[in-house]
C-alpha positions in Angstrom: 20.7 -11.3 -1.1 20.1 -12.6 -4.5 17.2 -11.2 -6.4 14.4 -14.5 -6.5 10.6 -14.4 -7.9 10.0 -15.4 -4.1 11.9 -12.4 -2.3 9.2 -9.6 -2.4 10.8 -6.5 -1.6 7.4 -4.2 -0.3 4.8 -6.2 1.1 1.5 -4.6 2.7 -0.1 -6.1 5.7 -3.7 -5.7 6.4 -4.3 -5.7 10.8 -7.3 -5.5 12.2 -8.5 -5.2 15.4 -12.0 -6.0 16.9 -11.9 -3.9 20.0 -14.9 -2.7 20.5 -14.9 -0.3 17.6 -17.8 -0.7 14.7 -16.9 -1.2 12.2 -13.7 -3.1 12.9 -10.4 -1.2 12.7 -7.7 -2.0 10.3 -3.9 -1.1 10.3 -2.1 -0.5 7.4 1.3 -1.3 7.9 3.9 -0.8 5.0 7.4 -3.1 5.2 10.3 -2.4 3.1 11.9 -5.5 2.8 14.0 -3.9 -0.2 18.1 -3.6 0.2 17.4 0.3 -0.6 15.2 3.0 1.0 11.7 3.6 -0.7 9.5 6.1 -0.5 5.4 4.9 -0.1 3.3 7.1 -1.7 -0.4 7.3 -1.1 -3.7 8.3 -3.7 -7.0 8.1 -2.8 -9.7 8.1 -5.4 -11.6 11.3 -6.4 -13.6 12.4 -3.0 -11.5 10.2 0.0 -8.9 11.4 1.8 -5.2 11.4 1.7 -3.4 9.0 4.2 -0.3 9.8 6.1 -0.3 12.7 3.4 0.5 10.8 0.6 4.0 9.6 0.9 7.2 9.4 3.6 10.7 7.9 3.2 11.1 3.8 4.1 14.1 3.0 5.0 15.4 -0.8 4.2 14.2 -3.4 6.9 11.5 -1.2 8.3 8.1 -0.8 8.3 5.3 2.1 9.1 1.7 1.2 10.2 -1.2 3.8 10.2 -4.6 3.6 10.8 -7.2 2.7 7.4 -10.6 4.8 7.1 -13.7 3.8 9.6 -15.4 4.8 6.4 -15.6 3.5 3.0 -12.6 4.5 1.3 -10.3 3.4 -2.0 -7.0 4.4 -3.3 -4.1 3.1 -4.3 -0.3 2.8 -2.3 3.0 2.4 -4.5 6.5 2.5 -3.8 9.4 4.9 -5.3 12.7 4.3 -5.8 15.8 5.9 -6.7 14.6 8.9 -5.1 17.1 11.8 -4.3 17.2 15.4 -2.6 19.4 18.2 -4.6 19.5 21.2 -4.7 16.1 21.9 -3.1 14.6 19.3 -5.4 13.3 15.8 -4.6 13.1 13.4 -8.0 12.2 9.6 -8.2 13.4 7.5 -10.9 9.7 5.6 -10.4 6.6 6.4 -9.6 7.4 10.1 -8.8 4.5 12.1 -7.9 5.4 15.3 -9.1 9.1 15.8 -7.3 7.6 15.7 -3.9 7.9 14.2 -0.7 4.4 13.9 0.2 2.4 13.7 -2.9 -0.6 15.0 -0.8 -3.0 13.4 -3.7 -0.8 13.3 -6.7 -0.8 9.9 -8.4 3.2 8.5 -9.7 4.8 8.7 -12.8 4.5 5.0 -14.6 6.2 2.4 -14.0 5.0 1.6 -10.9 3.4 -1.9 -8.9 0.2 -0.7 -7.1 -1.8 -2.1 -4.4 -4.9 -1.2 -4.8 -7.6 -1.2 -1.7 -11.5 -0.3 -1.5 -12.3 -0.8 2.3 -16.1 -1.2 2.5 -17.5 -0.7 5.8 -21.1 -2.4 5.9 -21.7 -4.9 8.4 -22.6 -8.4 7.0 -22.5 -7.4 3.4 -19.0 -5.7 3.9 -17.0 -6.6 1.1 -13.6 -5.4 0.8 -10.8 -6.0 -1.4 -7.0 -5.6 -2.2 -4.8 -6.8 -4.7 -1.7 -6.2 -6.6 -2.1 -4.1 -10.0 0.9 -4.0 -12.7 -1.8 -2.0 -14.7 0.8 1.0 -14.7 4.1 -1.4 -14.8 6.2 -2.8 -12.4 8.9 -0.8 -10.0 9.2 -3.7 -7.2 8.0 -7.0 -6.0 5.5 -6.9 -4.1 2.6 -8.9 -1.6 -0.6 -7.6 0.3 -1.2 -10.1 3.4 -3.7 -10.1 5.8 -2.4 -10.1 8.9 -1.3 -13.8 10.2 -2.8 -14.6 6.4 -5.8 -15.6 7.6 -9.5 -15.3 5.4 -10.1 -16.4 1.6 -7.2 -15.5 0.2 -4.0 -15.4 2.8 -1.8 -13.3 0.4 -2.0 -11.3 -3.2 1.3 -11.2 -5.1 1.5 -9.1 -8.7 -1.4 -9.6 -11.1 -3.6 -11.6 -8.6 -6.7 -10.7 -7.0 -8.6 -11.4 -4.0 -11.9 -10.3 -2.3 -12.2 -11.2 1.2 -14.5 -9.9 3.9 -12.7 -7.8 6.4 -14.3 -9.4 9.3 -12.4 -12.9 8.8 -9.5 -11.4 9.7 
């Protein structure tokens, strides 16, 4: 498939769920929609947690979901490409996090397209947002959607923004 502005090759969906739980939960769920494997890789700021430990292999046409926090939590998700395993060594041409699989906290080597979360668990006043960064360059197209792209803002593409509560979902 020819390469368009309007083919986004990683896109990010945001799932929640309102069974029940307080606050509500929310799915990440990573798609590659890339014609080449990538490899997600995961940093939380200073003080949260790591998710999924930081980075696993995506191969073309597939996706991954995992749970977000129930707490307040903010970090950033990238992918890598050109990503090999020789000779004992795993190397990314972008956004390598220190030649590892997992990068377990490490942030990526620039260029890289971020999405960018802070999930803010709060009740009425919770305010969370998303968007797509090219603060640190640009590896791959990329959208965040909300899933069905409902609330405020249905979609972010590179160098928008959007705040949204969670609950509207």
């Amino acid at each position: 498939m020819a390469s368009s502005p309007l083919f986004f090759c990683a896109t990010l969906f945001l799932l929640c769920s309102f069974a029940n739980a307080q606050p509500p939960a929310l799915t990440l769920t990573i798609v590659n929609n890339c014609p080449f494997t990538i490899y997600p890789a995961i940093q939380p700021n200073a003080g949260y947690p790591v998710l999924e430990r930081g980075g696993f292999a995506l191969p073309t046409l597939t996706h991954r979901s995992f749970p977000a926090p129930t707490a307040h939590w903010s970090g950033r998700i990238w992918a890598r490409t050109g990503c090999t395993y020789d000779n004992g060594r795993f190397s990314c041409a972008t956004g390598d996090c220190g030649h590892r699989l997992e990068c377990n906290g490490l942030g990526g080597a620039s260029p890289v397209t971020l999405a960018q979360f802070s999930f803010h668990h709060g009740g009425e006043k919770d305010l969370s947002s998303y968007e797509v960064s090219l603060v640190d360059g640009f590896n791959v197209p990329m959208t965040l959607t909300p899933h069905e792209g409902k609330g405020v803002c249905p979609w972010s593409g590179a160098g928008s923004i959007c705040w949204r509560r969670v609950r509207r979902c």
